[in-house]
C-alpha positions in Angstrom: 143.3 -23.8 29.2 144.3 -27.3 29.8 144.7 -28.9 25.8 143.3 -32.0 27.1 139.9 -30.8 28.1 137.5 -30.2 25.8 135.3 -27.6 26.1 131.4 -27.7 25.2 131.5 -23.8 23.8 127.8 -23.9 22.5 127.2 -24.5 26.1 129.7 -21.3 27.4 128.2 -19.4 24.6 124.6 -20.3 25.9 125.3 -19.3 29.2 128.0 -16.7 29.1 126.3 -14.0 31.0 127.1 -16.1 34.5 130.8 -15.8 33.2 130.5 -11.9 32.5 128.8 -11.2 35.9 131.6 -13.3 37.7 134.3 -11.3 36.2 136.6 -14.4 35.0 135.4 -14.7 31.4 138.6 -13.8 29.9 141.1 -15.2 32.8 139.8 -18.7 32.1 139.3 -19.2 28.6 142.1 -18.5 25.9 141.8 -15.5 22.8 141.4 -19.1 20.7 138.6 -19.9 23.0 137.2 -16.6 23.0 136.6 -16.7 18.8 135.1 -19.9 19.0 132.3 -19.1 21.6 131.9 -16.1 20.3 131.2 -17.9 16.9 128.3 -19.6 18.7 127.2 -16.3 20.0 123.8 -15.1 17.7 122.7 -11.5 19.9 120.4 -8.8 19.4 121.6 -5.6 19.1 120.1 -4.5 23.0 121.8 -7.9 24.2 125.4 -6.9 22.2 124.9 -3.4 23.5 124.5 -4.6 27.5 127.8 -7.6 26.9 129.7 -4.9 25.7 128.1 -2.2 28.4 129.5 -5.2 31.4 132.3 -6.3 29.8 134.1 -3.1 29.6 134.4 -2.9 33.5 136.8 -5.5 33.3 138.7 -4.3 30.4 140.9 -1.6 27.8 139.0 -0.6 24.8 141.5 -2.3 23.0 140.8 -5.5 24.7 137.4 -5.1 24.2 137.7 -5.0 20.4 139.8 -7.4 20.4 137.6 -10.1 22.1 134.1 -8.8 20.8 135.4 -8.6 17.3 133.7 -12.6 16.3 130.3 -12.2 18.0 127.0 -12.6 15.9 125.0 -9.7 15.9 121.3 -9.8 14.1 120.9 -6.5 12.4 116.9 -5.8 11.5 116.5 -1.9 11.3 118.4 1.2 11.2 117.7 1.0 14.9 119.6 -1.5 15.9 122.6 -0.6 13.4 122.6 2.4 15.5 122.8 0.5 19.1 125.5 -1.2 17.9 127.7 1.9 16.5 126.7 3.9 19.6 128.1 1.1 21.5 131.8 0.5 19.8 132.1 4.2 19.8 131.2 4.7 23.6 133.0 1.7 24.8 136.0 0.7 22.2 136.5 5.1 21.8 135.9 4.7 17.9 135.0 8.3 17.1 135.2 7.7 13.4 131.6 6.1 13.6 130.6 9.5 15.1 128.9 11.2 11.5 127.7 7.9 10.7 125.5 7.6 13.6 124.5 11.0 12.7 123.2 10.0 9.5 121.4 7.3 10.4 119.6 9.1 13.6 118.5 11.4 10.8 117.4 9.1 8.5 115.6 7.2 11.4 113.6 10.2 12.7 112.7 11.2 9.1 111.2 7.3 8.7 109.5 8.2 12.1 107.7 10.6 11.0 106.7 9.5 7.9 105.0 6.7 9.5 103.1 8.7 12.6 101.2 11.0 9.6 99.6 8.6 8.6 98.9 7.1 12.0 97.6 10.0 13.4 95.1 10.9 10.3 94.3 6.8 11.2 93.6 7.4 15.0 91.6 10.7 14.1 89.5 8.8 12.1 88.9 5.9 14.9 88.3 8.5 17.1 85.4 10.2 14.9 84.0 6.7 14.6 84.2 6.0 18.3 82.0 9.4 19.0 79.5 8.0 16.2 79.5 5.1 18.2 79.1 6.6 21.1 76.3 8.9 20.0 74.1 5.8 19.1 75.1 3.7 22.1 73.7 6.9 24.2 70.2 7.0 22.4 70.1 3.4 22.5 71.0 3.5 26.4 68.3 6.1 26.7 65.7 4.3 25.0 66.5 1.0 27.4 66.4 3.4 30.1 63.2 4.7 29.5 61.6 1.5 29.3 63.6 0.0 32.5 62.8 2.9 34.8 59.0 2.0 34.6 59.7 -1.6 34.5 59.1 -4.2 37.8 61.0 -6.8 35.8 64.0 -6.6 38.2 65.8 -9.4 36.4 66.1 -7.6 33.2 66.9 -4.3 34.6 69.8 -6.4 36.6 71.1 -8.0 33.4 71.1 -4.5 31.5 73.4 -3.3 34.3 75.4 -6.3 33.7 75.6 -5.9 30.2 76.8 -2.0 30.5 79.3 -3.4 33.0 80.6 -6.2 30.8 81.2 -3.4 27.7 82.9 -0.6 30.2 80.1 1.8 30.2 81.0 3.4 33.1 79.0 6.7 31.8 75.6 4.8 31.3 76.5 3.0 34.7 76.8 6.8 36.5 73.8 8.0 34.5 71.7 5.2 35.4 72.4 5.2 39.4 72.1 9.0 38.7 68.6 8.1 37.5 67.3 6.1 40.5 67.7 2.7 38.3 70.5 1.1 40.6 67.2 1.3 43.2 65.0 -0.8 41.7 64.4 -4.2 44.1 63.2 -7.6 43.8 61.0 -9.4 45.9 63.6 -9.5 48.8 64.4 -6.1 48.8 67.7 -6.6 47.1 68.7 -3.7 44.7 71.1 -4.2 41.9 74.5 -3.2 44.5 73.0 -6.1 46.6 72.3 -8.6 43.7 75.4 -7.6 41.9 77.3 -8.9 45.8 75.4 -11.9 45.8 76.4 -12.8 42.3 80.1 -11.8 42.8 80.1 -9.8 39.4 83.3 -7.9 41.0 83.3 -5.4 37.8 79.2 -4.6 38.0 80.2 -3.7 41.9 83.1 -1.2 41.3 81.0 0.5 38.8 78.0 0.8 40.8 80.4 2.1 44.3 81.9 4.4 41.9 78.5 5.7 40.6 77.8 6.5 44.4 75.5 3.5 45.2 74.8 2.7 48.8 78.0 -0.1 50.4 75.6 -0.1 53.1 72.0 -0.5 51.9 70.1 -3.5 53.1 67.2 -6.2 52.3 64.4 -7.4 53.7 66.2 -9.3 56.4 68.7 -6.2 57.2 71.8 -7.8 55.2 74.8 -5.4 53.5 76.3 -6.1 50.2 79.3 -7.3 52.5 77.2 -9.8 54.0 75.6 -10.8 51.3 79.1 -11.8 49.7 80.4 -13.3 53.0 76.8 -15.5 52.3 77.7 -16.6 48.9 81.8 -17.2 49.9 82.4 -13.9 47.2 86.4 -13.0 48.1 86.9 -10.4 45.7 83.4 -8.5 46.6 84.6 -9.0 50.3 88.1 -7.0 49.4 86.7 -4.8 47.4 84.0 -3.6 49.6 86.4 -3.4 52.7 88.8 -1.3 50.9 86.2 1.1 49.9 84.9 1.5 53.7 82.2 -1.1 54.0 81.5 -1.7 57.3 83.2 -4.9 59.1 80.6 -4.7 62.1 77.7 -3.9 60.0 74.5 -6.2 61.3 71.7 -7.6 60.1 68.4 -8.0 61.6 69.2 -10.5 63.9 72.2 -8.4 65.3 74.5 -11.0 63.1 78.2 -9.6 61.3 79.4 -10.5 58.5 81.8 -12.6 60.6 79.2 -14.6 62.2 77.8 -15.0 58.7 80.6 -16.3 57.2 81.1 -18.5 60.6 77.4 -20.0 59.7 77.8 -20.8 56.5 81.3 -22.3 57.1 83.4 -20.1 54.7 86.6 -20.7 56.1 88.2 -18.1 54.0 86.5 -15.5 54.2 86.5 -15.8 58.3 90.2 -16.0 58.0 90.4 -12.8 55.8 87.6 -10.5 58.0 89.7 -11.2 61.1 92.9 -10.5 59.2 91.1 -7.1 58.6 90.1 -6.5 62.0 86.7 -7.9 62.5 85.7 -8.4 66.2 85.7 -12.0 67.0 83.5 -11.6 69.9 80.8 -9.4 68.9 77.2 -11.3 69.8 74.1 -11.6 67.6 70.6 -10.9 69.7 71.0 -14.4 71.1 74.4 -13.8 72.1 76.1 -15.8 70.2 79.8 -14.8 69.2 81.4 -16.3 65.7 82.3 -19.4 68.3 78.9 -20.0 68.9 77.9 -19.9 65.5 80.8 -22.5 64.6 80.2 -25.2 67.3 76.4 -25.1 66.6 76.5 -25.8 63.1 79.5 -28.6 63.6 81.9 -26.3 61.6 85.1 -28.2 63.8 88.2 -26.8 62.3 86.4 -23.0 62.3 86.0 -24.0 66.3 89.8 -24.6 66.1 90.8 -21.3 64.1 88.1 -19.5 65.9 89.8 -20.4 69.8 93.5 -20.3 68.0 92.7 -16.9 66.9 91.7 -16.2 70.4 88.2 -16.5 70.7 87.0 -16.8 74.1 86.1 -20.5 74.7 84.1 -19.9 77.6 81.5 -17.3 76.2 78.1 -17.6 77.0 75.2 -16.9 75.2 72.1 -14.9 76.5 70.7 -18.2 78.0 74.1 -19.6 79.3 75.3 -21.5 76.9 78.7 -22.2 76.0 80.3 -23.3 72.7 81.1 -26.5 74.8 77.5 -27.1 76.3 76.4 -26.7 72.2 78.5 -29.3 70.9 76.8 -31.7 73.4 73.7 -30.6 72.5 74.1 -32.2 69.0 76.1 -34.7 70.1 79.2 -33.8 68.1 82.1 -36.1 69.5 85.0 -35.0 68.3 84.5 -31.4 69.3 83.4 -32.6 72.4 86.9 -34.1 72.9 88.6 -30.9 71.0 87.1 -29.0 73.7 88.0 -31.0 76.5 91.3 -31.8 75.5 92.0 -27.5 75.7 90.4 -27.4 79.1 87.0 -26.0 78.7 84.9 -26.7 81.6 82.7 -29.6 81.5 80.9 -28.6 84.5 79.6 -25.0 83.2 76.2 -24.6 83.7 73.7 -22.9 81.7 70.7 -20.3 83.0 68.7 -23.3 83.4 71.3 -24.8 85.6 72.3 -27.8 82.8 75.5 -28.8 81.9 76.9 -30.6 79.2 76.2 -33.6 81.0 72.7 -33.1 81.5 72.4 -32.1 77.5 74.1 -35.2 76.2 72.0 -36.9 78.5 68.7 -35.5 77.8 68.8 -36.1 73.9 69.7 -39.5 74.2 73.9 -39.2 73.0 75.7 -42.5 74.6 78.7 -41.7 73.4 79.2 -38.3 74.5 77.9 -39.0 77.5 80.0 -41.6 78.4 82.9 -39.7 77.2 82.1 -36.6 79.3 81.2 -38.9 82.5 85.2 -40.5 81.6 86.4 -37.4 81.7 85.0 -36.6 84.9 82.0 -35.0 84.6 79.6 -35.1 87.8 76.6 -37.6 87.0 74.7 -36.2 90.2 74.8 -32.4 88.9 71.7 -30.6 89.6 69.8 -28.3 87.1 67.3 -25.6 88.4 64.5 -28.5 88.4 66.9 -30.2 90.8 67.1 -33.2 88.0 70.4 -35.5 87.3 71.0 -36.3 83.8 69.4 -39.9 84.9 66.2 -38.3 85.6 66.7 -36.0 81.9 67.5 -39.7 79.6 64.3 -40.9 81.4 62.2 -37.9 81.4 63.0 -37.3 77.2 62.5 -41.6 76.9 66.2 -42.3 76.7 66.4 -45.7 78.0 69.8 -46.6 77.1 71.3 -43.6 78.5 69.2 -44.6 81.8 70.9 -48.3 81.3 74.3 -46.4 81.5 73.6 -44.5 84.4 72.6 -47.6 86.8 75.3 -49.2 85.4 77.7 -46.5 87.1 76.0 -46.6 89.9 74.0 -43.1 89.2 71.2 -42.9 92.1 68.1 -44.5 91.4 65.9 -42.6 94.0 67.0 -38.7 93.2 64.1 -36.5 93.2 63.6 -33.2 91.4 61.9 -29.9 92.5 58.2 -32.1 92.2 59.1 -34.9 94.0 60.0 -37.1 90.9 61.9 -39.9 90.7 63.4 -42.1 87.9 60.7 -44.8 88.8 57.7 -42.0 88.4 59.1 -41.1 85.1 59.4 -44.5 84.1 56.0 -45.4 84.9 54.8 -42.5 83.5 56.0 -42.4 80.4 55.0 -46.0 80.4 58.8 -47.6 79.7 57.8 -51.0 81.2 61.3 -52.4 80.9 62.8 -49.4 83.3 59.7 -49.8 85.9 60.7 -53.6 86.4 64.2 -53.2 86.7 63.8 -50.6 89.1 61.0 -52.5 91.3 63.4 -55.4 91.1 66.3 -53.3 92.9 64.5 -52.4 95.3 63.0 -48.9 95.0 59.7 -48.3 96.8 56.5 -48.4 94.5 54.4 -46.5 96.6 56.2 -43.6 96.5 54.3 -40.5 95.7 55.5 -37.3 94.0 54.8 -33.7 95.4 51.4 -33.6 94.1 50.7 -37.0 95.8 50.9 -39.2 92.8 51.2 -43.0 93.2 53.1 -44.8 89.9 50.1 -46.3 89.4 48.4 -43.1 89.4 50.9 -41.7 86.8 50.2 -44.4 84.7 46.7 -43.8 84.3 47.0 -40.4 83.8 49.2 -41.0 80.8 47.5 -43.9 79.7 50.2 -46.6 80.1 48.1 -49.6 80.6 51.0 -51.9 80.3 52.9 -50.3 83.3 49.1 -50.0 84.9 48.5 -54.1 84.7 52.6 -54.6 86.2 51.9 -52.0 89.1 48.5 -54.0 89.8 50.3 -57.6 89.4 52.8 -56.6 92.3 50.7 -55.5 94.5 50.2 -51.3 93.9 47.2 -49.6 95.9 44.9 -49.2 93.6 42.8 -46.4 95.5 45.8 -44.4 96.4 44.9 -40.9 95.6 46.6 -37.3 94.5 46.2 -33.9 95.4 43.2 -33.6 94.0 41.5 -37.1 95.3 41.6 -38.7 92.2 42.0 -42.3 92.0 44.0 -43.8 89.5 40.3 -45.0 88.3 39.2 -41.2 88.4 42.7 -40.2 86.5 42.0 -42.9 84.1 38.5 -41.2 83.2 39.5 -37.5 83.7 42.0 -37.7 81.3 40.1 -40.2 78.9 41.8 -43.0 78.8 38.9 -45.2 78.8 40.3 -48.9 78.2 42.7 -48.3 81.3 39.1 -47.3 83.3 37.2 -50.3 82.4 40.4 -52.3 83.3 40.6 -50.7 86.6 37.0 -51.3 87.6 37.2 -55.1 86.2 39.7 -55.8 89.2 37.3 -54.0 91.7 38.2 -50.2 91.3 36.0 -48.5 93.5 33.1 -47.4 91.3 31.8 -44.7 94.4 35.5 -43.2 94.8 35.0 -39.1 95.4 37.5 -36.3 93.8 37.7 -33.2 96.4 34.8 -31.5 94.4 32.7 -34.6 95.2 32.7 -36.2 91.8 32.3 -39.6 91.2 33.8 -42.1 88.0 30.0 -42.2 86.2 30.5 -38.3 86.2 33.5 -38.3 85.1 32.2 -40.7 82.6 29.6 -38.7 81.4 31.2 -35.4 81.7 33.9 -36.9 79.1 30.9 -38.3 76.7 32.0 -42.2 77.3 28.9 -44.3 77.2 30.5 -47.3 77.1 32.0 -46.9 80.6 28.7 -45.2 81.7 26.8 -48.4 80.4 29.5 -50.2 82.5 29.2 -48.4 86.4 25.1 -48.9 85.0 25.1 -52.7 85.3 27.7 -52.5 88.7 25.6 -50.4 91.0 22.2 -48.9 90.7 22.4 -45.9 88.6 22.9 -42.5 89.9 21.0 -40.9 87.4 21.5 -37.0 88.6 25.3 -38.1 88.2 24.7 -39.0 85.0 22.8 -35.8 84.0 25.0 -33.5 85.7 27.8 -35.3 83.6 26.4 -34.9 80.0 25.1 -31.1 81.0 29.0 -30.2 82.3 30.2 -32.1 79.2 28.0 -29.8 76.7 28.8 -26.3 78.3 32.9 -27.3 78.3 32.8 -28.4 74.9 29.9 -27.6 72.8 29.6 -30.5 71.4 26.7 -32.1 69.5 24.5 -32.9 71.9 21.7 -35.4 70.2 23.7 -38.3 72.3 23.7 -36.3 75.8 19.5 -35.9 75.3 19.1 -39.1 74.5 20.9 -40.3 77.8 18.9 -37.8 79.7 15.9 -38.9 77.9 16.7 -43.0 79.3 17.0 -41.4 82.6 14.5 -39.1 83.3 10.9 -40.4 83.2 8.6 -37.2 83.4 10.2 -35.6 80.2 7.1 -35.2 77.2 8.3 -37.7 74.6 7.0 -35.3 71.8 9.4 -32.8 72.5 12.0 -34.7 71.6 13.1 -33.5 68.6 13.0 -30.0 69.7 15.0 -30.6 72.6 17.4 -32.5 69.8 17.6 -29.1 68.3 17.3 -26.5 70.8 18.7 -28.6 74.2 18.4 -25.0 75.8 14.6 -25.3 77.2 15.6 -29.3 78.7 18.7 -28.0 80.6 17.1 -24.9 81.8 14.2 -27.6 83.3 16.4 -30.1 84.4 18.2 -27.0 86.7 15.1 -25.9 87.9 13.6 -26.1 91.2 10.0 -25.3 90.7 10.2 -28.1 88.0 7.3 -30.6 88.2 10.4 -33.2 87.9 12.2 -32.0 91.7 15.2 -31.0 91.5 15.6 -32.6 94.8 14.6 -35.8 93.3 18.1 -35.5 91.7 19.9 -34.2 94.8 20.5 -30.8 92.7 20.8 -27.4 94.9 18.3 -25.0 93.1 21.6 -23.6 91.0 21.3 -22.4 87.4 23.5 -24.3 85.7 24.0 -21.2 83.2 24.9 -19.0 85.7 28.3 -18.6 84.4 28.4 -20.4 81.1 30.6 -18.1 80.1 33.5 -18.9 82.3 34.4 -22.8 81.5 35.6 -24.1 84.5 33.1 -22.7 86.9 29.8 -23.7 85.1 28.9 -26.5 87.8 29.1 -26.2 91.1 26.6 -28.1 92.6 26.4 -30.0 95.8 25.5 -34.1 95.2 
């Protein structure tokens, strides 16, 4: 070498393998080199013998000597005084170390087997104590065992398996599944192979599969060991039971994998690892959901993404129509919404009910979603099976600022569904005051009826809306328009009990002598529904109709069988020829009275009432037909 470089030989010596493997060791550095390196060299007798072993490819014996002659060699045994004679006799060809290797071999046996007598009279002893051990562990096992197998106290029995796991009993294990004790369940049906899933106690698993437990038994709700640890996210349970043959596509009682459970519970892992193993990523539950559908429902967005990169179809439907897509509007999850878009799903799919996404964005009130579907270029006039927009869906589930959005895109204000609705009826209806003026203000008709010939005033009444009821009245709304049935909104009003909307209506001149098509009149609709107030009303208005009246309260206690000491009071007031000393016992049994008042050979004439001589009893038994009578 160069005499004006200096070289760093601790560092050669440290790393003079690299040298050795490229060959060059003794081309670069000088034989004065060499002694100093080899100075710093301090091997083992294994590493001397393996230097020497690649060293000698490159050169003579006599070389090697030579070169090798200054290394530091750590000698602890006769064993590695041996390596290193057995190595400068095979490699330098120095036979005179060949009797002295001899010697020492002999030596080195001899020490051998001094020391394994010993050992082995040690190990026989260990072994003795390990049978002793054995022997009690066994009676104490059966003792346990005893006790367990008439035991309900699953928790105990689980932890004794755990236990026997924990210490390697393997034996006890087999015995104990032998015995039936791996069958004990808790209150959910879950036996210790179940429990021991659920847990993830991995070891307490393989013991109990290789006792010849069940990898398939099930709980309550019809759920595998498998699925159990695709519940609880358990990784090495999942392996393990897959590589002893659990099955992928096994199903609980709701037709559900172990995929689909995993999906649910949003164990990305574990969903990645089942398909990696050949689960079927579009088997359906019993609602026909796939994995897909189980991910988009419960907002589990990058399992959507995995799911449809791993090839799941994105159009699936379940066994009502619904997509993955139409799901994520349901719950008005944006950005799958746009994920789903933006890789083409189809915004207009419609479900067995004839709704799209649309419509379900629309219906439970998500602006947003809405508004991003309608910029996308969804159809805001699509029709569901009801013939209904999404307008008429924001206003019939009392959206109003989806409804806003709508007429502020110009969504038609007078589409009807399959009854004639429109988004005014709905409005007035559900009595959303705001919506009802702005659409009377832009023009739409308020008279407009539905199929079943109800006015908005009508529907007002019906639902009690007496806000909406006093606007309809203020602009001018026909008051005795009437529906299919004949009823007046003042008749509506009473029929469906809405009794402060009634005594509005007849205190802006409802007419009090309006008809329904079975001839009934408001004071019998007033006394059929037990409201005295409104009764003591239409009595002060026009002279009272007192077989209306009776008819009423008498209709009113058959529908409902009610208490009746009110209704015989009221016929009391209003029939003259009744013996006052009865009174109590028609309180009590109101039979007798009713019977009377029905009668036509009554002292009191039935025709005095305008009552055809019809028992009213005649079919008490069948609610709606009790009275038909003729006023």
């Amino acid at each position: 070498m160069d005499s004006d470089l200096i070289l760093n030989y601790e560092y050669i010596a440290a790393n003079i393998q690299e040298f050795i493997d490229e060959g060059n060791l003794y081309d670069i550095f000088e034989e004065e080199d060499l002694k100093i390196i080899s100075s710093y060299l301090n091997m083992t007798a294994d590493e001397y013998d393996m230097f020497i072993e690649r060293s000698s490819s490159t050169m003579t014996p006599k070389q090697l000597y030579k070169r090798s002659k200054y290394i530091n060699v750590s000698i602890n045994n006769n064993k590695d005084l041996i390596t290193i004679l057995q190595s400068v006799q095979k490699y330098m060809r120095l036979e005179l170390f060949n009797n002295a290797i001899k010697y020492l071999s002999s030596i080195q046996e001899q020490t051998n087997q001094e020391f394994l007598s010993p050992k082995s009279q040690l190990n026989e002893k260990e072994l003795k104590i390990a049978q002793l051990n054995e022997e009690v562990l066994s009676k104490e096992f059966q003792l346990r065992f005893i006790d367990y197998k008439n035991s309900t106290d699953f928790q105990s029995i689980y932890d004794f398996f755990c236990e026997m796991a924990e210490k390697g009993y393997s034996k006890f294990i087999a015995k104990a599944c032998e015995e039936g004790l791996s069958d004990k369940k808790n209150a959910n049906n879950n036996n210790i192979l179940i429990e021991a899933s659920i847990r993830g106690n991995l070891k307490l698993v393989k013991y109990l599969i290789e006792s010849g437990c069940d990898k398939e038994s099930r709980d309550n709700k019809g759920c595998t060991p498998l699925i159990h640890a695709s519940i609880e996210n358990n990784i090495e349970v999942i392996n393990y039971l897959i590589s002893v043959g659990a099955n992928i596509e096994g199903k609980d009682n709701s037709e559900a994998t172990a995929l689909h459970i995993a999906t649910h519970y949003n164990n990305i892992d574990i969903v990645k690892y089942l398909i990696s193993v050949g689960a079927n990523i579009e088997v359906k539950d019993k609602n026909g959901w796939t994995s897909l559908h189980y991910a988009s429902v419960c907002n589990h967005i990058e399992l959507v993404k995995y799911l449809i990169h791993s090839g799941a179809d994105k159009e699936v439907k379940d066994k009502i129509g619904l997509t993955p897509f139409i799901y994520a509007s349901i719950n008005g999850n944006l950005e799958l919404v746009k994920f789903l878009i933006s890789i083409g799903c189809d915004k207009e799919a419609k479900a067995v009910n004839g709704k799209t996404p649309l419509h379900e964005a629309s219906f439970r009130g998500h602006l947003e979603v809405a508004k991003y579907l309608v910029s996308s270029g969804a159809n805001i006039e699509a029709r569901d099976n009801d013939n209904r927009t999404p307008l008429l869906l924001s206003l019939l589930n009392d959206k109003p600022e989806l409804a806003k959005y709508f007429f502020s895109i110009g969504a038609n204000k007078e589409a009807r569904d399959n009854y004639g609705e429109t988004p005014l009826h709905i409005a007035s209806f559900l009595g959303n005051i705001e919506i009802v003026k702005y659409l009377i203000s832009a023009g739409v008709n308020k008279e407009a009826k539905t199929r079943n010939g109800n006015t908005l005033l009508n529907l007002a009444s019906h639902n009690g809306k007496l806000e909406v009821v006093k606007y309809l009245i203020s602009i001018g709304a026909n008051k005795e328009a009437k529906d299919k049935n004949g009823r007046t909104p003042l008749l509506n009003a009473l029929y469906y009990k809405h009794f402060e909307i009634a005594k509005y209506l007849i205190s802006i001149g409802a007419d009090i002598e309006a008809k329904d098509i079975d001839g009934r009149t408001p004071l019998m609709w007033a006394a059929d529904r037990g409201n005295f107030d409104v009764v003591n009303v239409l009595d002060q208005l026009a002279p009272i109709k007192k077989q209306q009246i009776i008819l009423g309260f008498i209709h009113l206690f058959f529908l409902l069988h009610i208490k009746v000491k009110n209704i015989i009071k009221y016929i009391i007031i209003y029939t003259l020829d009744i013996n006052l000393s009865q009174i109590e016992q028609y309180i009590f049994n109101p039979m007798p009275m009713l019977l009377w008042l029905a009668e036509p050979s009554s002292h009191k004439k039935v025709d005095t009432f305008g009552v055809s001589p019809i028992l009213l009893l005649q079919k008490s038994s069948h609610h709606g037909d009790i009275l038909k009578m003729n006023l």
